[in-house]
C-alpha positions in Angstrom: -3.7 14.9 21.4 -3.0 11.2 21.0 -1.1 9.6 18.6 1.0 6.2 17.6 4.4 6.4 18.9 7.4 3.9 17.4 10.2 3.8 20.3 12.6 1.2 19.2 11.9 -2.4 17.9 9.3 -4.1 19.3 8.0 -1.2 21.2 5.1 1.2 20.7 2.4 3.1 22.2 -1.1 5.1 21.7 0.4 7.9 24.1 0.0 12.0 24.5 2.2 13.9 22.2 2.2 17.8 21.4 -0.6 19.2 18.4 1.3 19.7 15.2 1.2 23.4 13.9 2.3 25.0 10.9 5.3 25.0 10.5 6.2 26.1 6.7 3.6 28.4 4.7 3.3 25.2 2.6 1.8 23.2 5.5 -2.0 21.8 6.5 -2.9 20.7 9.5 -5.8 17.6 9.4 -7.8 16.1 11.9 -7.7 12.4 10.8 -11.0 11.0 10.3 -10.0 7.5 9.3 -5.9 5.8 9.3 -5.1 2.4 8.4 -1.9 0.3 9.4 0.4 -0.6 6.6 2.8 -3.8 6.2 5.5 -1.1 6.4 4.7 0.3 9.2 5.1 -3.6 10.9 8.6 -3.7 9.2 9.2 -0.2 11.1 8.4 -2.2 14.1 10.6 -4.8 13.5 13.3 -2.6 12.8 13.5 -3.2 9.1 13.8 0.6 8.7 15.9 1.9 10.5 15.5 5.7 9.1 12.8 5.6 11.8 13.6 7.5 15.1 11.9 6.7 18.3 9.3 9.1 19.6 8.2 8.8 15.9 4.2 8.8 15.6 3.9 6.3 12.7 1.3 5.7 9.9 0.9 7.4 6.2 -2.4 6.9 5.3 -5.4 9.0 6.4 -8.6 10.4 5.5 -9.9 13.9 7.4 -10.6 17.4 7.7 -8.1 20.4 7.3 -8.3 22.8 9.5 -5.6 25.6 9.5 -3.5 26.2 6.3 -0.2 28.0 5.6 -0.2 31.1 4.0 0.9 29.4 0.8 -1.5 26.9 0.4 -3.8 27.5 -2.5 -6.1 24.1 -3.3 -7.5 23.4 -0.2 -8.7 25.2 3.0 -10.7 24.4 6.4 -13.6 22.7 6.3 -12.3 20.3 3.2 -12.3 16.5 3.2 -9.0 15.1 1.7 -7.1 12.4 1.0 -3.7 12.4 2.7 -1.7 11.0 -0.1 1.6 8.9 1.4 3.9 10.5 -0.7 4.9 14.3 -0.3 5.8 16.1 -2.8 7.6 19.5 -3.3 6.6 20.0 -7.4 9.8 21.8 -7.8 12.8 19.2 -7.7 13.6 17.2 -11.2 12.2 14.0 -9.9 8.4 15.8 -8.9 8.3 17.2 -12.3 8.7 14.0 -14.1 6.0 12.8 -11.6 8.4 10.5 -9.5 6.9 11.9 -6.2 8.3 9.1 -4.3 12.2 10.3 -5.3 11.6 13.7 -4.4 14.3 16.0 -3.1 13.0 18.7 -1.9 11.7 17.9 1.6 8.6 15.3 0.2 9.1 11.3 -1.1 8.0 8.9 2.0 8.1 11.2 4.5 5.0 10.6 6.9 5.3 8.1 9.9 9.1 7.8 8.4 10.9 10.9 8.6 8.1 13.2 10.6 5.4 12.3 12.6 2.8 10.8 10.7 -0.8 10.0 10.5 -1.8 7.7 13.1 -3.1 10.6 15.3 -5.6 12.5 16.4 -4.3 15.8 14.1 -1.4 15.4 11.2 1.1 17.9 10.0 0.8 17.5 6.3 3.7 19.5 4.1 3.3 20.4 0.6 -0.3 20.1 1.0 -1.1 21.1 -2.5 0.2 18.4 -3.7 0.2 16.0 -1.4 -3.6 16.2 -0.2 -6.1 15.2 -2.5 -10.1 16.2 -2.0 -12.9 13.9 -1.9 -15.9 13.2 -3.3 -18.7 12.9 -1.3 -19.8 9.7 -3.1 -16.6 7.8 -1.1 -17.0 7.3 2.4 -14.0 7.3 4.6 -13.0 3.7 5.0 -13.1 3.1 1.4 -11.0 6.3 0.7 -8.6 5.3 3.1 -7.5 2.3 0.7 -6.1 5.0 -2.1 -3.7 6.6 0.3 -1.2 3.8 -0.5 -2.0 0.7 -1.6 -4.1 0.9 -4.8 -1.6 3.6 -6.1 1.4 1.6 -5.0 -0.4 -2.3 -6.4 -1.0 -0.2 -9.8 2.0 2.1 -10.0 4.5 -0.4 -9.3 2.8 -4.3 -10.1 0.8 -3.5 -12.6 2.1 -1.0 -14.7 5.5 -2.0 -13.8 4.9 -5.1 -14.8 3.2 -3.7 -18.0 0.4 -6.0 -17.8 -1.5 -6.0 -21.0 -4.2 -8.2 -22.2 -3.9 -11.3 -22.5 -1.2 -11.9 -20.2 -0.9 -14.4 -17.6 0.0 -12.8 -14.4 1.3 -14.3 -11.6 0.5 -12.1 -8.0 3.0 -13.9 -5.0 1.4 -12.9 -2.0 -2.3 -12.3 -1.3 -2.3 -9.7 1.2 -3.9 -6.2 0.9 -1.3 -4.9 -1.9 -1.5 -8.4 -3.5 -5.0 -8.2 -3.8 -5.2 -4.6 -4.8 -2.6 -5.7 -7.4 -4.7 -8.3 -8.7 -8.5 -6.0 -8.7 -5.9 -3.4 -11.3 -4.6 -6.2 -13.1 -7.9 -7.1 -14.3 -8.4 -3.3 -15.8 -6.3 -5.0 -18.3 -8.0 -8.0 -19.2 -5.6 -10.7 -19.0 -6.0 -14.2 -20.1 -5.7 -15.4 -16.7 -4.6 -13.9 -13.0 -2.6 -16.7 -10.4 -2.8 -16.3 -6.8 0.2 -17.4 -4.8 0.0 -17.2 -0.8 0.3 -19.8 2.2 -2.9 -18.5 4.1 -6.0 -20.2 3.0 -8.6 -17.0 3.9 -5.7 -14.9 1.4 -6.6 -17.2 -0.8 -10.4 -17.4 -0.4 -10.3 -13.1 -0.7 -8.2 -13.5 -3.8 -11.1 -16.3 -5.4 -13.5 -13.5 -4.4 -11.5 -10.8 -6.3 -12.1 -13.4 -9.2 -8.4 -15.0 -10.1 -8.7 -17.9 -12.2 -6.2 -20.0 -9.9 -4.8 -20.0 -6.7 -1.8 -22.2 -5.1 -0.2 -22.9 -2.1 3.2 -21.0 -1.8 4.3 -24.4 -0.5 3.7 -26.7 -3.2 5.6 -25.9 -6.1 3.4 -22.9 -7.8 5.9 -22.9 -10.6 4.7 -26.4 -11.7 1.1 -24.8 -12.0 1.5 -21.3 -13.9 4.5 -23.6 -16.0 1.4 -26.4 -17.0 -1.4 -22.9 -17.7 1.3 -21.3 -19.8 2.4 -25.1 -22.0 5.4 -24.7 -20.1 6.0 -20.9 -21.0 5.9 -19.2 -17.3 3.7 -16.2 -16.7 4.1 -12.8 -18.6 4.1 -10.8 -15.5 4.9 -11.9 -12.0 4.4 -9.5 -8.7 6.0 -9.9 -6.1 4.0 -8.5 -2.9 5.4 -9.9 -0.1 9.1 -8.6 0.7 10.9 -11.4 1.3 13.6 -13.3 -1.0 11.9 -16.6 -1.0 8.8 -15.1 -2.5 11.6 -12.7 -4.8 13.5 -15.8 -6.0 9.6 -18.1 -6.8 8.8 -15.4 -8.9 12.0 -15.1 -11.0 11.6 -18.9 -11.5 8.2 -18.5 -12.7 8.2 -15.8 -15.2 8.6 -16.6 -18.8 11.6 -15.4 -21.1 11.0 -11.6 -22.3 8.6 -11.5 -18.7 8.3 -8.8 -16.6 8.8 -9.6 -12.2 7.8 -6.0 -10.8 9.1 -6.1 -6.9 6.3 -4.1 -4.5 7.2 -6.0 -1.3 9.4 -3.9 1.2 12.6 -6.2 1.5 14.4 -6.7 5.2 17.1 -8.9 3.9 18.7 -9.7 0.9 17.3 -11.6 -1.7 19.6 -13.9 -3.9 19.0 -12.5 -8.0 19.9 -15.9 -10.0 22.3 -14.2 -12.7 23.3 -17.6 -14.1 19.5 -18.4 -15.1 17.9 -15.1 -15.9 20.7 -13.6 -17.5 19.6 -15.6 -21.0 16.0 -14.7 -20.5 15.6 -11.1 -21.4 13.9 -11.0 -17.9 12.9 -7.6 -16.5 13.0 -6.6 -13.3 11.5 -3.5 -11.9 11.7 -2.2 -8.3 9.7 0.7 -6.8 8.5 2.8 -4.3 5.0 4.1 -5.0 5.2 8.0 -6.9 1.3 8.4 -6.5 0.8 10.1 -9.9 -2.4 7.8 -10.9 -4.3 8.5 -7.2 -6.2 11.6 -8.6 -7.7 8.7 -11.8 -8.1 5.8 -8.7 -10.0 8.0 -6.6 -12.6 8.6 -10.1 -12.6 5.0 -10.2 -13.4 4.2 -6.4 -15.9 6.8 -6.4 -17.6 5.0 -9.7 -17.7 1.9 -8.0 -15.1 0.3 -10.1 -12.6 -0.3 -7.6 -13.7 -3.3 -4.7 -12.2 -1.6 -1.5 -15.1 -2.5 0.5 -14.0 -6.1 0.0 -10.7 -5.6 1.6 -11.7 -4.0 4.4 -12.0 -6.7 6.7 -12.1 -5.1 10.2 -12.3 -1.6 12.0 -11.9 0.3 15.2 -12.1 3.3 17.3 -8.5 5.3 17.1 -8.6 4.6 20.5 -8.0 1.4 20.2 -4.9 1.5 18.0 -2.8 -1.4 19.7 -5.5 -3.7 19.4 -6.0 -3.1 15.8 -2.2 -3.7 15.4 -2.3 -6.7 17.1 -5.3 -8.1 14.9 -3.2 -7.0 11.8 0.0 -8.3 12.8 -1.2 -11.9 12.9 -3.1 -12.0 9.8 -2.6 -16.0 9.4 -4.5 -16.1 12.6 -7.1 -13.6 12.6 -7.8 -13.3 8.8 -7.1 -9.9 8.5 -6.8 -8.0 5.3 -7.1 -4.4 5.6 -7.5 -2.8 9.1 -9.7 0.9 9.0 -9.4 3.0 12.7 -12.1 5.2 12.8 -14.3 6.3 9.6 -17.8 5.5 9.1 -17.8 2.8 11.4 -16.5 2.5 15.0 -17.3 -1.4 15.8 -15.5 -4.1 15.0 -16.6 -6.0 12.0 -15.0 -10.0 12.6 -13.1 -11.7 10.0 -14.6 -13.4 6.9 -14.7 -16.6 7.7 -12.0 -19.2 5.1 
């Protein structure tokens, strides 16, 4: 089969590697139907994480079919189409039974296209599959479906109810991109008073206007002044960080009012200075987070409803075979308007980027 392959910084390839098989009674196998490329997996490729081993196939999102099972597994069998979930879980170590999926020690947590080959294939190994597949209802199409792998469960899990967004609030969501935007459709499940949009691409922007915010700014010109003269000088009640950088870090610790909430989602390269000698007299909370997953089965209700605007963020899609291109088109989003990138699913041509 083919699959994604991570061999150092810099360097990948859509190359031959061997079929997974089953390799513990807990195990699925899944022929991928529909993957999507993460900002992660780009930070893999810089090198950000270097947990990654080359000859890695990369990717932790999917949508497909299963079709062999371990002897173990119990909630799914051939023929079903799941949800591969981007966090494994085991459901036996302290942290899976409090429902922090991502922390789990037993063999599961961010596993996929990290520490095992992952999902940018033709075929996945998927452990724990129990708990770590979801099915689907035939009311969600693939491409849609793809979106709850990761980031509506990780812009939820850990911005919004992180950030304990409740109504009323004015929350401020620092970058724009997929999670950004998935941060900022959950946010409104809460009916704040107002939702700011922070980001230095204009077509972020424009998607985030069409998601319905009630402001935007430039990242450039001093967004602090605006959510400062919304809030009579207060600063926002919640502010997300989405991006993984510290200059997007430190703007929202500047903006966020005393008693506020910043919730970090961004993946972080470098460090980020913390400004002890401000916040410390603010009662400022600060919550960091890798995604657990637990609210995916209550997302994917919502999706299939037609509360949940993944269509919107889907902004182009391709063949699997044509998985370096769509890395390339996602990799310079400022140039090529890209939000979210789908690889197979219902559709198999190109769809061009919504114009700013």
């Amino acid at each position: 089969m083919k699959g994604y392959v991570f061999h150092g910084p810099g360097q990948s390839a859509w190359e031959d590697v061997p079929d997974p098989g089953i390799k513990e009674a807990t195990d699925a196998i899944v022929r991928v139907d529909a993957v999507t490329i993460c900002g992660t997996d780009l930070h893999i490729l810089k090198g950000d994480v270097p947990e990654v081993r080359p000859g890695t196939v990369l990717g932790h999102e999917a949508v497909g079919e299963i079709v062999d099972v371990g002897g173990d597994v119990r909630t799914v069998r051939p023929g079903d189409r799941v949800l591969v979930s981007c966090i494994t879980a085991c459901g036996r170590c302290r942290y899976c039974r409090e429902s922090m999926y991502g922390q789990c020690r037993g063999g599961g947590g961010w596993i996929l296209g990290h520490l095992i080959d992952g999902t940018q294939a033709e075929y996945a190994r998927v452990p724990y599959a129990d708990l770590s597949v979801h099915p689907l209802p035939n009311a969600l199409d693939s491409r849609d479906a793809v979106l709850l792998a990761d980031i509506f469960p990780t812009a939820y899990e850990v911005g919004v109810l992180n950030g304990h967004v409740r109504p009323g609030d004015t929350v401020a969501v620092v970058g724009a991109g997929p999670i950004g935007l998935a941060a900022i459709a959950t946010a409104k499940l809460f009916a704040p008073e107002r939702i700011v949009a922070v980001d230095l691409v204009a077509a972020r922007l424009e998607a985030a206007r069409q998601l319905g915010v009630d402001a935007v700014a430039d990242a450039r010109e001093a967004p602090e002044q605006l959510i400062e003269d919304l809030t009579d000088g207060l600063g926002a009640d919640v502010a997300v960080e989405a991006v993984g950088v510290p200059e997007t870090f430190e703007t929202c610790t500047r903006m966020v009012r005393p008693g506020g909430h910043v919730a970090n989602v961004g993946v972080h390269g470098r460090p980020a200075t913390l400004h002890l000698e401000d916040l410390w007299i603010k009662n400022v909370t600060i919550t960091t987070g890798l995604v657990d997953t637990y609210s995916t089965p209550t997302l994917l209700r919502m999706a299939a409803a037609g509360r949940l605007p993944t269509e919107q963020l889907v902004t182009h899609t391709f063949p699997l075979t044509r998985m370096q291109e769509a890395y390339d088109v996602f990799s310079q989003a400022s140039d090529t308007g890209a939000l979210k990138v789908v690889l197979g699913g219902e559709q198999h041509e190109v769809v061009p980027a919504r114009a700013a």
